[in-house]
VEXGURO-194639 format. One line per field, with one value per residue (C-alpha): x, y, z. Coordinates in Angstrom, 1 decimal. Layout:
<nodes>
east <- [X / ...]
north <- [Y / ...]
up <- [Z / ...]
</nodes>
This chain:
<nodes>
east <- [0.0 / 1.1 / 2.0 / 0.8 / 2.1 / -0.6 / -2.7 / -2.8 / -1.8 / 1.6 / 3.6 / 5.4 / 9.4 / 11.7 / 15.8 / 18.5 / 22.1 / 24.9 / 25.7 / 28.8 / 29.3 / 27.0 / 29.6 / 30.2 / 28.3 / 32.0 / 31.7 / 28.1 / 28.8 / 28.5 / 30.5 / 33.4 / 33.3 / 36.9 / 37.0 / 39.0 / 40.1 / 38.9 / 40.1 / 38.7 / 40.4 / 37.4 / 38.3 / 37.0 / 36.7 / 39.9 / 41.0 / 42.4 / 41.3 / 38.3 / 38.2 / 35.6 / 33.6 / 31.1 / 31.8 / 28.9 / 28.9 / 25.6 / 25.5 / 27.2 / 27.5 / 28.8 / 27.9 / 24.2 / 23.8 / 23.4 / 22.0 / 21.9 / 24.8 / 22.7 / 23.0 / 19.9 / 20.9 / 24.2 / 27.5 / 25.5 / 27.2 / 26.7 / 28.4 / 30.1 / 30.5 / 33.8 / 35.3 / 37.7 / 41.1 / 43.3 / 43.9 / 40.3 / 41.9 / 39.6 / 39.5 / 36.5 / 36.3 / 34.2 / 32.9 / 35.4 / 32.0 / 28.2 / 27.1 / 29.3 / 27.3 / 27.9 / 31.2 / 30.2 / 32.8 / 32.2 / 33.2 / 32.2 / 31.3 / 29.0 / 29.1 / 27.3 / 29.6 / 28.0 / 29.6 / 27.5 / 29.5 / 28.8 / 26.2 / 26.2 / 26.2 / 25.1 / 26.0 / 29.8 / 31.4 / 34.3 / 36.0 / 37.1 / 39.7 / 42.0 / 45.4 / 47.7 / 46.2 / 42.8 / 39.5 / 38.9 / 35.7 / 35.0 / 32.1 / 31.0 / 29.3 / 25.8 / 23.1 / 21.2 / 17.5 / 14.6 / 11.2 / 8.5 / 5.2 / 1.4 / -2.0 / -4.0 / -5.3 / -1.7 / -1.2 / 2.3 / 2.1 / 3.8 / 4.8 / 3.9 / 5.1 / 8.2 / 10.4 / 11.3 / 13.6 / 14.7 / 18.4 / 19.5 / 20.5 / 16.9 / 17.0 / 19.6 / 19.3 / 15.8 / 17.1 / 18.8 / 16.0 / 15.1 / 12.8 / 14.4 / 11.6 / 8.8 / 11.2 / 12.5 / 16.1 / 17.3 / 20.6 / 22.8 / 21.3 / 23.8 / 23.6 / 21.9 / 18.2 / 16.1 / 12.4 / 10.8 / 7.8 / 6.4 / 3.9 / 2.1 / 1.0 / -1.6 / -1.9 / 0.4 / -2.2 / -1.1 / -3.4 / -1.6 / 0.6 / 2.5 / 3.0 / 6.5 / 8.6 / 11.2 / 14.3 / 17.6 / 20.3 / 23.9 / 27.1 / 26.8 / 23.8 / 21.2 / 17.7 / 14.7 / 11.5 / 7.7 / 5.0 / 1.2 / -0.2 / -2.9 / -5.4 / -5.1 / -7.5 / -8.8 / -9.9 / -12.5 / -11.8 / -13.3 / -11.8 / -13.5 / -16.6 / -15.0 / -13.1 / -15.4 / -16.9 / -15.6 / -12.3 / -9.6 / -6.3 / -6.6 / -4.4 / -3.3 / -0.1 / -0.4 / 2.4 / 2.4 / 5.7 / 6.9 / 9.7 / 12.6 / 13.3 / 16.1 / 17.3 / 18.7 / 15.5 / 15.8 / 12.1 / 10.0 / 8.0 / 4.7 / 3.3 / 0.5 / -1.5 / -4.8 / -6.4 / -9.3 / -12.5 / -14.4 / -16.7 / -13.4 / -13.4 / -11.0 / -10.0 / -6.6 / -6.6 / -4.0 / -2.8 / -1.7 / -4.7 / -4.4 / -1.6 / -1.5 / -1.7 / -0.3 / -1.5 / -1.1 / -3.4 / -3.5 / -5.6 / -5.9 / -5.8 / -6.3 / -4.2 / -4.5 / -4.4 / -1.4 / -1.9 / -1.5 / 1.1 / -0.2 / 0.2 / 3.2 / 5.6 / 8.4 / 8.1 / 10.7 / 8.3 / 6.1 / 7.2 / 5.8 / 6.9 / 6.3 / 6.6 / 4.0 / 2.6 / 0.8 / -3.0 / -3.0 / -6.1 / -6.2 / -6.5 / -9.4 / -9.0 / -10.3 / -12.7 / -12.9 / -12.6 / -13.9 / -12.2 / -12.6 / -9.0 / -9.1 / -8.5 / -7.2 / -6.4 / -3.0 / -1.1 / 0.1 / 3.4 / 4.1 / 7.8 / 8.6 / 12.6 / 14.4 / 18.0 / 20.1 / 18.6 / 15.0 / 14.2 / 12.6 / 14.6 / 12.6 / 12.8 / 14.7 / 13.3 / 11.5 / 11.3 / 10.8 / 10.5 / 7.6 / 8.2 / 6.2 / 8.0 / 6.3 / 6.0 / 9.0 / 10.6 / 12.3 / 10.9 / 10.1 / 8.8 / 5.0 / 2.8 / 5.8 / 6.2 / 3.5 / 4.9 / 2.9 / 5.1 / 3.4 / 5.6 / 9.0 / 8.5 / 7.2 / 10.0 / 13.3 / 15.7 / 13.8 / 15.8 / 13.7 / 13.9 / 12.2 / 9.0 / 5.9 / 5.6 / 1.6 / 3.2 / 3.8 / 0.3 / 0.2 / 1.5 / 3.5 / 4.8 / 6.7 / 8.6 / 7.7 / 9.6 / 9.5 / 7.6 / 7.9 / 7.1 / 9.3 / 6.9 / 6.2 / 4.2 / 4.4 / 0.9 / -0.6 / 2.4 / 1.3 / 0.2 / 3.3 / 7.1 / 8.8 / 12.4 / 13.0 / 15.6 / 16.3 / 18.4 / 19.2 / 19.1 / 21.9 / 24.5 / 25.2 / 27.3 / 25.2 / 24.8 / 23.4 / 24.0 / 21.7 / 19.6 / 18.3 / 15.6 / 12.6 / 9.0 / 5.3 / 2.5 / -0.8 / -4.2 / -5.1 / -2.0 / 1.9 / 4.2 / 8.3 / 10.1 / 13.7 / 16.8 / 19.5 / 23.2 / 24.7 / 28.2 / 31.6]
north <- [0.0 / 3.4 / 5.7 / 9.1 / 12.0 / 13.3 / 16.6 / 18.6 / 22.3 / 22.2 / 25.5 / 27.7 / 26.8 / 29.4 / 29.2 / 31.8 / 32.4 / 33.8 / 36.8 / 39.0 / 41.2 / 41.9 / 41.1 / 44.6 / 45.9 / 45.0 / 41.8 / 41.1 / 41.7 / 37.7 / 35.2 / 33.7 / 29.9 / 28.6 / 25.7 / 23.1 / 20.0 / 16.2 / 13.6 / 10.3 / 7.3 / 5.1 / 1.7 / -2.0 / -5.1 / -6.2 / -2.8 / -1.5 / 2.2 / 3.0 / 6.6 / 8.7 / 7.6 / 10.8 / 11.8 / 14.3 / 15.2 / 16.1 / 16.2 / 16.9 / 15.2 / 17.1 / 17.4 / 18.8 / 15.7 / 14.4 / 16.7 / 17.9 / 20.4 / 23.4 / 27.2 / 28.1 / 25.3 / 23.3 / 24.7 / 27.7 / 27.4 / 24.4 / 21.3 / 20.5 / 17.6 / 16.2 / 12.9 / 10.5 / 10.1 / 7.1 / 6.6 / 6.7 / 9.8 / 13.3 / 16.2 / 18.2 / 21.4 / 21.9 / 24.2 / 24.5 / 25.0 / 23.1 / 26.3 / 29.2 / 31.7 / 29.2 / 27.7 / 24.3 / 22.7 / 19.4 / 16.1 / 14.4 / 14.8 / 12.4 / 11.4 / 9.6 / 8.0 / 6.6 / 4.8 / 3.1 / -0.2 / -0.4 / -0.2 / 3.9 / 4.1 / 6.9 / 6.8 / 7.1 / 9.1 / 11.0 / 12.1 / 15.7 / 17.5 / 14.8 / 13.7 / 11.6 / 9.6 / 10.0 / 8.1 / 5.0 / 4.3 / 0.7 / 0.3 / -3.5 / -4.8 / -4.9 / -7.0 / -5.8 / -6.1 / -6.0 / -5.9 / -6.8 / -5.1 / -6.5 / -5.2 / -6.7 / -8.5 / -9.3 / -7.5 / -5.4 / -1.7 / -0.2 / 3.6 / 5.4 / 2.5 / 3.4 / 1.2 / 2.0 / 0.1 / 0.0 / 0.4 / 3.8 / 4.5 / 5.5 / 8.9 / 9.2 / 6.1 / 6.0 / 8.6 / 5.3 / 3.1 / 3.0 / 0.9 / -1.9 / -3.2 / -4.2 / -4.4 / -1.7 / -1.9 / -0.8 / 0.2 / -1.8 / -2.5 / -3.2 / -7.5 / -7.8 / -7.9 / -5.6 / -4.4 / -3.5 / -1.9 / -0.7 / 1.9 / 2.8 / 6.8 / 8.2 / 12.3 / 12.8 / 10.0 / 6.9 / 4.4 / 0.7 / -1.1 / -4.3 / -5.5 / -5.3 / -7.9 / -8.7 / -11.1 / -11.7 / -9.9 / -11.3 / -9.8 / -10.3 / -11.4 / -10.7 / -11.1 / -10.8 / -10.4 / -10.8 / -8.7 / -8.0 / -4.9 / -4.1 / -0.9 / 2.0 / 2.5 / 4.8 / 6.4 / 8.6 / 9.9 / 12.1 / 13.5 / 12.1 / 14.0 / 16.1 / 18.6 / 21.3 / 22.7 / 24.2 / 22.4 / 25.0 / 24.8 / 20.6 / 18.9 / 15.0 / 12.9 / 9.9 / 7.1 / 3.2 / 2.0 / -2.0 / -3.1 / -5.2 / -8.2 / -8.7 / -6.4 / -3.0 / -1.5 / -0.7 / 0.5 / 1.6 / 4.7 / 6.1 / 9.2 / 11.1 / 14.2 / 16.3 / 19.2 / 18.6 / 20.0 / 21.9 / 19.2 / 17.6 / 15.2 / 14.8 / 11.9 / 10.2 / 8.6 / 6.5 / 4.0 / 0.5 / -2.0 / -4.3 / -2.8 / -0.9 / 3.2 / 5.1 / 8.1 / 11.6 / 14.7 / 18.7 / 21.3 / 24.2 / 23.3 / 19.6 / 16.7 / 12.6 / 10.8 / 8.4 / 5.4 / 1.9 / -0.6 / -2.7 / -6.3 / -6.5 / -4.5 / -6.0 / -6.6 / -3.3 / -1.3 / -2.0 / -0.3 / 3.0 / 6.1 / 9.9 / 10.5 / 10.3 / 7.7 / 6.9 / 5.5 / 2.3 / 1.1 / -1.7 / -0.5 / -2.3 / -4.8 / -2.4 / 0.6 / 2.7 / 2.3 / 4.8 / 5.4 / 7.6 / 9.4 / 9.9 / 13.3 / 14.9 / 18.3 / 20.0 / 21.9 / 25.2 / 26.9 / 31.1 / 31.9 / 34.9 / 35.6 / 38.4 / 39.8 / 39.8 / 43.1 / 41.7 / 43.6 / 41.8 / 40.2 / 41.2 / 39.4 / 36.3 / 33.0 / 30.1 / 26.8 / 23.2 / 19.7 / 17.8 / 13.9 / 11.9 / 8.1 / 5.8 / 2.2 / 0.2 / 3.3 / 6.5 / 9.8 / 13.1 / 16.5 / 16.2 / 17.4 / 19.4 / 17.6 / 17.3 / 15.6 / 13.8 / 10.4 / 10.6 / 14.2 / 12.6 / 9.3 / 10.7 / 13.8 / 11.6 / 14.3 / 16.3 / 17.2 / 16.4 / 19.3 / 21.2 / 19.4 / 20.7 / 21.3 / 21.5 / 22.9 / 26.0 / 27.1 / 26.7 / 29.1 / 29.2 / 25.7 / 25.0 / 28.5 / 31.8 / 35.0 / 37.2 / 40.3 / 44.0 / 42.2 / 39.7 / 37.2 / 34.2 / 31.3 / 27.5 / 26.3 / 23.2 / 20.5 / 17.1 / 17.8 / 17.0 / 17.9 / 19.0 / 20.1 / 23.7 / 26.1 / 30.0 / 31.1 / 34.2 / 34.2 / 32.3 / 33.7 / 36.4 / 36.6 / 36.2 / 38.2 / 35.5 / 31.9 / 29.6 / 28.0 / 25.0 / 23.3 / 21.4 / 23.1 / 21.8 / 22.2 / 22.4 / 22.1 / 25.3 / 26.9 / 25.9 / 29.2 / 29.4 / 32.3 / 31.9 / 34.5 / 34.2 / 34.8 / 36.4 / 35.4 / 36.1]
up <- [0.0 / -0.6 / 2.1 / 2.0 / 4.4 / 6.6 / 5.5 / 8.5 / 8.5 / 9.4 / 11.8 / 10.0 / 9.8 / 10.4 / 8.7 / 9.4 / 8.9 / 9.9 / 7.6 / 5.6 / 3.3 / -0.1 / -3.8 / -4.9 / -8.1 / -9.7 / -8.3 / -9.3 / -13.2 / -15.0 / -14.3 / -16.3 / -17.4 / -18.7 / -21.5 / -20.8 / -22.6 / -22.6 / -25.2 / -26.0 / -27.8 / -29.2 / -29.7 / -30.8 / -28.8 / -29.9 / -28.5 / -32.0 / -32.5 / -34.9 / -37.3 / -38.0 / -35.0 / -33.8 / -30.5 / -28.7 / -25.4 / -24.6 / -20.7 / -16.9 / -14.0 / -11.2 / -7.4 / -8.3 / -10.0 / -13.6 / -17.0 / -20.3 / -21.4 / -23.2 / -24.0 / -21.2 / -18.9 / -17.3 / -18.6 / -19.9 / -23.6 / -26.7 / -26.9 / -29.6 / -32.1 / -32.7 / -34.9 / -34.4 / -36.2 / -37.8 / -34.1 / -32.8 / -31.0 / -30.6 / -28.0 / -27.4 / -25.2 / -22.0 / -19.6 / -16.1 / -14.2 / -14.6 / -13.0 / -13.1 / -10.5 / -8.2 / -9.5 / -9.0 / -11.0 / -13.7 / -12.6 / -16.1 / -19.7 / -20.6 / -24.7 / -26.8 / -29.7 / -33.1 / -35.8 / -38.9 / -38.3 / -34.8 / -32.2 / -30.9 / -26.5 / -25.1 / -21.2 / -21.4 / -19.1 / -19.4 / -15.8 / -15.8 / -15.5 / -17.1 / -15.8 / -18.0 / -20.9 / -23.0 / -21.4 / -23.8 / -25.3 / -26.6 / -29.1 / -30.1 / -33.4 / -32.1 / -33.7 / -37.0 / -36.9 / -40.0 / -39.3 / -41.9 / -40.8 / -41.6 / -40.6 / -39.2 / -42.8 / -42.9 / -45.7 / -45.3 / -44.8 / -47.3 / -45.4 / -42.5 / -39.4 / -37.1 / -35.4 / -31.7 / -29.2 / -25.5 / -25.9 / -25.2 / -28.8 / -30.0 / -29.7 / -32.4 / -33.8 / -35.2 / -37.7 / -39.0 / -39.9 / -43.6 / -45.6 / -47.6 / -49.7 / -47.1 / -44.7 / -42.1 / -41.0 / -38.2 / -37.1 / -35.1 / -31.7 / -28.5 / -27.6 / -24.7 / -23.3 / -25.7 / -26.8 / -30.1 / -30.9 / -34.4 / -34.9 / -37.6 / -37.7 / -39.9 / -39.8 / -37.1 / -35.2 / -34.3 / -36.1 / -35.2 / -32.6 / -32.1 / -29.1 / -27.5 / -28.5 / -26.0 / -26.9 / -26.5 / -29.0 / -29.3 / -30.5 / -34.8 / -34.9 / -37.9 / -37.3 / -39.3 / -37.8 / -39.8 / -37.4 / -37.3 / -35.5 / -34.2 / -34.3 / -31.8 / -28.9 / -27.0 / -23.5 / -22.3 / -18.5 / -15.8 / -12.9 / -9.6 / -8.0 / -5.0 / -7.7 / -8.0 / -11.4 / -13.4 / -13.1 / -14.3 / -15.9 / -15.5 / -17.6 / -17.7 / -18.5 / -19.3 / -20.4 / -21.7 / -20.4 / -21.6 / -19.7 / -21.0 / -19.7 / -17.2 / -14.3 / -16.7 / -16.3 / -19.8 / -21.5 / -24.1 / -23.5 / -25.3 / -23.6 / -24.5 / -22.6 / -22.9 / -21.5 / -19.1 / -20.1 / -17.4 / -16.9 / -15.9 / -18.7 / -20.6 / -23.8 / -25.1 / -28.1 / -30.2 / -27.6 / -27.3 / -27.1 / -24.0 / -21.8 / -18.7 / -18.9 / -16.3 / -15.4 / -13.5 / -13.4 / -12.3 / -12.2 / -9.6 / -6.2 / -7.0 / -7.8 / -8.8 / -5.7 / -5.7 / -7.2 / -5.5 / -6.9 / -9.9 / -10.4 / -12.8 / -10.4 / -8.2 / -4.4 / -4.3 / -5.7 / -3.4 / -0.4 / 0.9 / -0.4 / -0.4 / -4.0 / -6.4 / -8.1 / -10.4 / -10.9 / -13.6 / -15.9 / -17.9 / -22.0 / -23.3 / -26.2 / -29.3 / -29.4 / -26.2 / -22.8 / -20.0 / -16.3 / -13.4 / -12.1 / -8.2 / -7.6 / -3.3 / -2.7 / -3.4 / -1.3 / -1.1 / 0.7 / 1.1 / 1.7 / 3.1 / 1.9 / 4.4 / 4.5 / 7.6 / 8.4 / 8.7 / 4.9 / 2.3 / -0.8 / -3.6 / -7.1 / -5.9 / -7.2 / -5.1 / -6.6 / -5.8 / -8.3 / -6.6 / -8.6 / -10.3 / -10.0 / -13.1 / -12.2 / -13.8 / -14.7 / -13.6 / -12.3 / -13.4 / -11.9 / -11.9 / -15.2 / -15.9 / -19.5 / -21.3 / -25.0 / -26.8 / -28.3 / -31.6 / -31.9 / -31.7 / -33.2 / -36.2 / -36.5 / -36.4 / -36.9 / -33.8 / -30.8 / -28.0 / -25.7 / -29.7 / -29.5 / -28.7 / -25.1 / -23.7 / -20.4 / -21.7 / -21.6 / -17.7 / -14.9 / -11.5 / -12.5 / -8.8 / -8.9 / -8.0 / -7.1 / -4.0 / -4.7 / -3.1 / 0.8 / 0.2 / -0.7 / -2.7 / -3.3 / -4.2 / -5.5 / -6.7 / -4.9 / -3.1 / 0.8 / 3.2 / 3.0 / 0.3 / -0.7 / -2.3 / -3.1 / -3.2 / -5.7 / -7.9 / -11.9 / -13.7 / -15.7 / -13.2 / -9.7 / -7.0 / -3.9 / -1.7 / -0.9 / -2.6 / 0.0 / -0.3 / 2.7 / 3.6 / 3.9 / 4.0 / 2.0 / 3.6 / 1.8 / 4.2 / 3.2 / 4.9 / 5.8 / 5.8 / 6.9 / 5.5 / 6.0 / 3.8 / 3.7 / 1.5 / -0.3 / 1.0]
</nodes>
């Protein structure tokens, strides 16, 4: 059973510091971030280097954690793209600090490599700075994979059906598949414990699914596949009785996730979301007949009632947690199915930010990252990405963090900043504790110590007095 933390009004919390001097206005001007150097040497199994290999580094891991290196986000500047020499040798530059206002320095570069003769990884890390010799990066054969596709006559679709695959090369890979008579073929896929789905879209609708096919790859191996899908269905919802009418700004996400089989939690994904009418219904269409949907929902002062663990997850799953989760309903067979999402209130917290002298900070920003944690998968802050699958399956050469966005239309998603009293507000987070952080704008030295904290959100409304300190 799931645990939720209690929903009582909860005493406001009170945080101060110690204090010294304000950064001068010389001081406060932006920040520098230094390049340095990394260098890779990519090499085969037999350890014999490999040319013209594509090296990308595309994320940071550092003491914040682990993320994507972009212009508006770590490392505050775009990665580049190198290639590999005779000698599988290249060097890339990087940014000294993942955030420079707060010179927390980079501890990797994490790069995905991708080579037409071998299977591209994603996850490989580069430690940072570098002492002594290049990191080495070892890419194997991989397996190649064709797919013929049918309907559900069995007759073969000719165009319009997408591949997608568990490993972690689908992002960039699917870019790869082509059509080869009635036959799509993928690129090479690493050996291990894998999924495949195809999907068939229509008018930027997915129309067809098969099921997902889990096997066993090994290193060299060719396989060819012959496989019927079936037709999308669809779901008709309502938000449960106790959310008041109109419902207001409510909004859904929803996701289809097929594990692989095996221990590397390794999945396939299909996500969808919709807008929740003020009669609180709301429909999803173009989803995979028979298999579970997970799904989360918002909408002012209200949100889905964490769901209890479905049948098809481990014992460790199981146990009680904070975060969370979401409800589960069975996808009918064909046609249309209906469900009702169990909606609780959603808390609320007001900071008030204050300097050593007891004045108000004005303009500083309050956030938190209340989580969402998908059964058999990872987690993600709540309704705060609301992409639609159909979008990036059916634009290969997308970047992910270009598609369309449905968040956008929403405000005061978990941040706020202090106004003229010093004031600010966290809306629309589960009841009970939660962790958040004061910080100034990046890009620019700051004058105060980030603060981060626990506070509590109370349906009634949760208070927390904070005092900062600002940097030496």
């Amino acid at each position: 059973m799931v645990h939720h933390l209690p929903k009582t009004a909860l005493l406001a919390a009170f945080l101060t510091f110690e204090i010294a001097a304000p950064l001068s206005a010389h001081e406060a001007e932006k920040v520098e971030n230094p390049l340095q150097t990394a260098r890779v040497r990519v090499v085969d199994s037999l350890g014999e280097p490999i040319a013209n290999v594509t090296v990308a580094p595309w994320a940071i891991r550092s003491e914040d954690g682990h993320g994507s290196w972009r212009k508006d986000g770590l490392g505050q500047s775009e990665p580049p793209t190198v290639t590999t020499d005779a000698d599988g040798r290249a060097e890339f530059q990087y940014p000294m600090y993942a955030s420079p206002s707060r010179q927390v320095a980079c501890q990797a570069i994490t790069c995905r490599v991708e080579h037409p003769g071998y299977a591209d990884t994603v996850y490989n890390d580069v430690p940072v700075p570098q002492v002594g010799e290049p990191t080495t990066i070892e890419m194997l054969e991989g397996a190649k994979v064709g797919v013929k596709p049918l309907g559900e006559d069995m007759a073969p679709f000719a165009d319009g059906v997408y591949a997608m695959w568990s490993d972690d090369s689908y992002g960039r890979g699917r870019e790869q598949v082509v059509w080869e008579g009635d036959t799509l073929s993928l690129p090479r896929i690493q050996s291990g414990e894998e999924l495949i789905r195809l999907v068939r879209i229509d008018q930027h609708a997915a129309t067809h699914f098969s099921p997902p096919l889990p096997f066993v790859l090994t290193e060299g191996q060719v396989v060819d596949l012959v496989w019927a899908l079936r037709p999308a269905v669809s779901v008709r919802g309502v938000l449960s009785d106790n959310v008041p009418r109109p419902v207001k700004n409510g909004r859904v996400s929803a996701t289809v996730i097929a594990k692989a089989p095996g221990d590397n939690w390794e999945n396939l994904h299909w996500t969808d979301w919709a807008a929740v009418a003020e009669d609180g219904t709301f429909e999803l269409s173009g989803l995979p007949a028979g298999e579970p949907l997970q799904i989360i929902a918002l909408c002012d002062g209200y949100i889905a009632a964490s769901g209890e663990p479905p049948a098809f997850v481990d014992e460790q799953q199981r146990q009680p947690t904070s975060v969370q989760m979401p409800q589960v309903f069975d996808l009918p067979p064909e046609g249309q199915g209906e469900i009702t999402l169990e909606m609780e209130p959603s808390g609320t917290c007001e900071f008030t930010v204050q300097d050593a002298k007891g004045q108000p900070v004005v303009g500083i920003g309050v956030v938190c990252w209340p989580n969402v944690k998908w059964w058999d998968s990872g987690s993600q802050m709540y309704c705060d990405s609301l992409i639609r699958s159909v979008d990036w399956v059916a634009a290969p050469a997308a970047d992910y963090t270009e598609l369309p966005n449905g968040v956008e239309q929403y405000e005061n998603r978990y941040r706020d900043e202090t106004d003229a009293q010093g004031r600010a507000v966290l809306a629309n987070i589960p009841v009970g504790a939660f962790r958040f952080r004061i910080a100034e704008a990046r890009g620019v030295a700051h004058q105060y110590q980030d603060l981060q904290g626990q506070a509590d959100a109370a349906a009634e409304g949760g208070k927390q007095s904070v005092t900062l300190k600002p940097k030496p």
